[in-house]
C-alpha positions as CSV (number, residue, x, y, z in Angstrom):
1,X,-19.8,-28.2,-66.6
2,X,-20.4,-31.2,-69.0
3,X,-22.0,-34.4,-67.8
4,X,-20.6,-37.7,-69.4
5,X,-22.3,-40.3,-70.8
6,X,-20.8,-41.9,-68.6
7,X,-21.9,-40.2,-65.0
8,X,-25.9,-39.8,-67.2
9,X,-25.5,-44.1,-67.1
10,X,-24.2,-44.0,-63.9
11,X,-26.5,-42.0,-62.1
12,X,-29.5,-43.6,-64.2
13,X,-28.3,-47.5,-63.1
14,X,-27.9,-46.1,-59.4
15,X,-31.6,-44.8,-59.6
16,X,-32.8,-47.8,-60.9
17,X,-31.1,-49.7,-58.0
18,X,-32.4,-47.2,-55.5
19,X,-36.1,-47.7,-56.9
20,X,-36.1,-51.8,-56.4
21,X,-36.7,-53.4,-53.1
22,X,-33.8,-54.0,-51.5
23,X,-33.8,-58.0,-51.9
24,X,-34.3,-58.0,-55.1
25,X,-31.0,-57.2,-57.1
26,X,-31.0,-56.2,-60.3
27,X,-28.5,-57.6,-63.1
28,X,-26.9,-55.7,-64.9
29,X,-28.9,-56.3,-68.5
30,X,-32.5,-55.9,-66.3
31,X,-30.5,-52.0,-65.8
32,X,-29.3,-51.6,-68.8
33,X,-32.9,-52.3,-70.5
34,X,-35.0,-50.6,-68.3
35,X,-33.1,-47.3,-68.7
36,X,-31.7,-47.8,-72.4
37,X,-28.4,-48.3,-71.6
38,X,-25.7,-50.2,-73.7
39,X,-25.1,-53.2,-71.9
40,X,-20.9,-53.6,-72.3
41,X,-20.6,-50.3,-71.0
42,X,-23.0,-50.6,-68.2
43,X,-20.7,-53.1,-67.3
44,X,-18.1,-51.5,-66.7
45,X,-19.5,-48.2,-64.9
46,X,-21.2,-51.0,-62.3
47,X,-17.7,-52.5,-61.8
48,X,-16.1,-48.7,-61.4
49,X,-19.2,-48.4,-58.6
50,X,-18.9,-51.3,-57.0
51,X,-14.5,-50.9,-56.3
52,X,-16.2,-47.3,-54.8
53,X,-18.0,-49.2,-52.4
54,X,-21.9,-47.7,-54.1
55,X,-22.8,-50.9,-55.2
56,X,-22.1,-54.8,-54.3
57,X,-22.9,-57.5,-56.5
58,X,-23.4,-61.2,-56.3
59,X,-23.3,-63.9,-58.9
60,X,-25.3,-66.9,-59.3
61,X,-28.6,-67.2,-60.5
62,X,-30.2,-64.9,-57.8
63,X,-27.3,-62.2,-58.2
64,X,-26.8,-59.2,-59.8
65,X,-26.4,-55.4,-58.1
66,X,-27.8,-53.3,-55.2
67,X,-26.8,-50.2,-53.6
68,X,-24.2,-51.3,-51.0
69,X,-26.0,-48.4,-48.6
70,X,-29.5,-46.4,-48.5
71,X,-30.4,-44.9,-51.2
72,X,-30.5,-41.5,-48.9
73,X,-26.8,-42.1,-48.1
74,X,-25.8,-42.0,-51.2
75,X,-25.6,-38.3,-53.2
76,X,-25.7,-37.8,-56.9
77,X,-22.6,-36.5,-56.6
78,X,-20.9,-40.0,-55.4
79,X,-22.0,-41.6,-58.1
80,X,-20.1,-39.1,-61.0
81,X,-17.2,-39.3,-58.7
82,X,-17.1,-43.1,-58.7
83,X,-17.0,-43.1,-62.5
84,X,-15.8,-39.7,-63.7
85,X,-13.7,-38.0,-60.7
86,X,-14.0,-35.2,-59.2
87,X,-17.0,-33.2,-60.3
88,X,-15.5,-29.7,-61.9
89,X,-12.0,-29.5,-63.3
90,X,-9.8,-27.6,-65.3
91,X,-8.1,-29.2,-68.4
92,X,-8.4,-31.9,-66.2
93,X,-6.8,-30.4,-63.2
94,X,-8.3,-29.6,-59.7
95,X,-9.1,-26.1,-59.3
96,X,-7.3,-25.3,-56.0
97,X,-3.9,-26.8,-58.1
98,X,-4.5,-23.8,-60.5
99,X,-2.9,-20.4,-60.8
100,X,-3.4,-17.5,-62.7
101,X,-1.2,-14.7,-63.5
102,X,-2.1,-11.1,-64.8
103,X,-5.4,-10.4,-65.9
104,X,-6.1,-13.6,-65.6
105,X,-5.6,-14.3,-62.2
106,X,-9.4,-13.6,-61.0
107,X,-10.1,-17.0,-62.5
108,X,-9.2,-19.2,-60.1
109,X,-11.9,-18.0,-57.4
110,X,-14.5,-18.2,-60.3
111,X,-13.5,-22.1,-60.8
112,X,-13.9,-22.3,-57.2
113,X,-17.0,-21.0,-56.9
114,X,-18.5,-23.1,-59.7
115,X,-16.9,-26.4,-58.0
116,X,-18.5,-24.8,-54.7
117,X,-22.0,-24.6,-56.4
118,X,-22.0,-28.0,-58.4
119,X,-20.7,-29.5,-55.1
120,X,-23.6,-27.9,-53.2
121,X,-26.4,-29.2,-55.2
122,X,-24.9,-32.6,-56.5
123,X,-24.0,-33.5,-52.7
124,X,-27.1,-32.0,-51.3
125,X,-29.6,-34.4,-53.6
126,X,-29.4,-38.4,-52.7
127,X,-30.6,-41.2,-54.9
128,X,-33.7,-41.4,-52.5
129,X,-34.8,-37.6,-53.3
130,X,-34.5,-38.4,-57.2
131,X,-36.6,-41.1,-57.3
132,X,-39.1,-40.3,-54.8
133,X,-39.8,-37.1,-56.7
134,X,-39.5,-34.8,-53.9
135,X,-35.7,-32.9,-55.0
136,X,-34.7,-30.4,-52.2
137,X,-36.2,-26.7,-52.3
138,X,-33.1,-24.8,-53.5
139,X,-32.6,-27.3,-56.5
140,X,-36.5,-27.0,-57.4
141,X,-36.3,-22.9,-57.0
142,X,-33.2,-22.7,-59.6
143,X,-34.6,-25.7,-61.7
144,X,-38.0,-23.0,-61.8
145,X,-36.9,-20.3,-62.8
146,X,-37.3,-19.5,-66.7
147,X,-33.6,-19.0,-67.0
148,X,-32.8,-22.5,-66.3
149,X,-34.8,-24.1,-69.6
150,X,-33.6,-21.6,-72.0
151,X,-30.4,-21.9,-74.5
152,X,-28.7,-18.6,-74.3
């Protein structure tokens, strides 16, 4: 699985959000400085966010952007999808709209599995977890384990 540059900014701005007080919104250049984050672009992944219903905005000059729920409502995994889709596909199809013939055919429960492991830790780990510090115990056990930081 690759993560875009896109989901990264995503997930970074929705972190942000989730780490100011709640009446305080944050505009979009305040984000896009505090986490390093080209501006334009940031633009347009808080627009994809906000039509997803993550984020609401208001102009003026006490506007800008703040999660439109808690920050424990809302998963890691609804931020890629509100900016990137679903979370694993194949040559950009869904895995269960795959199918395999021959030797091959053993694949398709493999790019199941995968979705059903990214899907299990992306949905289980909200905004709130990430920037409290305190990720759930299954991400922190595979995240520990020397495997994890090494390039094979």
């Amino acid at each position: 699985m690759r993560i875009s540059a896109r989901a990264d900014y995503a997930v970074r701005a929705a972190l942000q959000l989730a780490a100011a007080p709640e009446a305080c919104p944050l505009t979009a250049e305040t984000i896009a400085d505090a986490q390093e984050i080209p501006h334009k672009f940031l633009e347009g992944i808080l627009n994809d966010m906000r039509r997803e219903g993550l984020v609401m905005s208001r102009r003026g000059a006490n506007g800008g952007y703040r999660l439109a729920a808690p920050a424990d409502g809302i998963s890691i995994a609804d931020v890629i999808r509100a900016v990137d889709g679903p979370l694993v596909s194949v040559q950009d199809v869904r895995p269960p709209d795959l199918s395999y013939t021959g030797p091959a055919t053993a694949l398709l429960p493999l790019w199941i599995a995968l979705r059903a492991n990214v899907r299990q830790i992306l949905e289980g780990v909200s905004l709130a977890d990430v920037v409290s510090g305190r990720l759930p115990e299954d991400v922190v056990r595979l995240a520990d384990a020397p495997a994890a930081w090494t390039n094979p």
